[in-house]
C-alpha positions, 0 to 999 in steps of 0.5 A: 098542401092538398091532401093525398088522394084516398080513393084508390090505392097506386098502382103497385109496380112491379118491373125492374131491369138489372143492366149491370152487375159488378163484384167488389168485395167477396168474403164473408160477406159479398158486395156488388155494384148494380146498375139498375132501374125500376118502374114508378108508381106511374107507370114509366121506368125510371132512369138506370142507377147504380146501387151498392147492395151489401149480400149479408144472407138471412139470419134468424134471432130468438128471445128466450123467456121465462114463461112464469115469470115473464124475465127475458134472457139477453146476451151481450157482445162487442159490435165494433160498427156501433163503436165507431159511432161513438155509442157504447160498443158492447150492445144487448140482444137477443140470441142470433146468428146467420143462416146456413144455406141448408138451415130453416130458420128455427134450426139456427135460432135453435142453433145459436140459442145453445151456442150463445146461451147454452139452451136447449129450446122446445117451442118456438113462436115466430115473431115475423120476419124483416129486413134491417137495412133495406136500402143498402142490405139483402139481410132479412132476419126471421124472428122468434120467442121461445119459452125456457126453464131453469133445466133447458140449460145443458151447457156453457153458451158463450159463443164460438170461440174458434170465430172470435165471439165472447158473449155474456148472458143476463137475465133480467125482468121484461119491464127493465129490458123495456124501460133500458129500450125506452132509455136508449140503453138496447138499441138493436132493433130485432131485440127491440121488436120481440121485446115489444112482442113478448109485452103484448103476449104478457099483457093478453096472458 
């Protein structure tokens, strides 16, 4: 097999035509079926397919840690798809939620740290922001770690109760989340990227 020619980059294309667009679900949450094509990378259009794209919005997710001793705070709650998947149902995560229309992102990781966790939360560093399930999903989630003290928790956390959450809150030393990440134990990938960043701060601190 011949090597891939290094001399260039390809032409980054850009076209992309939306021929048809149908609702199928709107609720909560919103699916479509587009009939769409797109440019190649040689420059022709490809034919039109038909694509369901999940409309899941943005959401924003923080880690919250204890900046003298490097402990992570995760919650926990039921996740029925990854039960229908034969995996444990109840997944370790960071703190997080869905964006409001009218939300900066920092302003729902602020939100939901209180909400889940009961923490007030002072500096926020971002951490970047990315798409999950870009193949079928419109979600991108804007991802943060914030330091926190013992007198940062003014309330219960816990999650909403009127919209069914029920959270359970731990905090743990970074290298047994990272060791429960390496054993398979956290597999929520927002949670596993800061994680990993919350290591390269510690380790350049």
């Amino acid at each position: 097999m011949s090597e891939p020619n290094r001399s260039r980059e390809p032409k980054s294309p850009n076209r992309v035509e939306v021929l048809e667009r149908e609702s199928l679900v709107d609720d909560f949450f919103k699916m479509d079926r587009i009939l769409v094509r797109r440019e190649r990378f040689d420059g022709t259009m490809d034919k039109a397919r038909w694509r369901l794209v999940f409309e899941r919005g943005d959401a924003a997710g923080v880690l919250l840690y204890d900046h003298d001793t490097w402990d992570v705070l995760l919650v926990r709650q039921f996740r029925y798809p990854a039960y229908a998947r034969g995996d444990d149902g109840w997944l370790w995560e960071l703190v997080a939620g869905t964006q409001a229309p009218d939300d900066a992102p920092a302003e729902t990781a602020r939100r939901e740290a209180m909400e889940e966790a009961g923490y007030r939360l002072g500096e926020l560093e971002r951490v970047g922001t990315v798409y999950p399930s870009p193949g079928a999903c419109t979600e991108r989630i804007h991802l943060f770690v914030a330091p926190v003290a013992p007198g940062d928790r003014v309330a219960d956390g816990g999650g909403r109760a009127d919209e069914g959450e029920d959270i359970a809150t731990s905090w743990m030393p970074l290298d047994e989340a990272l060791a429960m990440a390496q054993r398979g134990e956290i597999v929520h990938a927002p949670t596993l990227l800061c994680l990993q960043h919350l290591r390269l701060m510690r380790d350049v601190a």
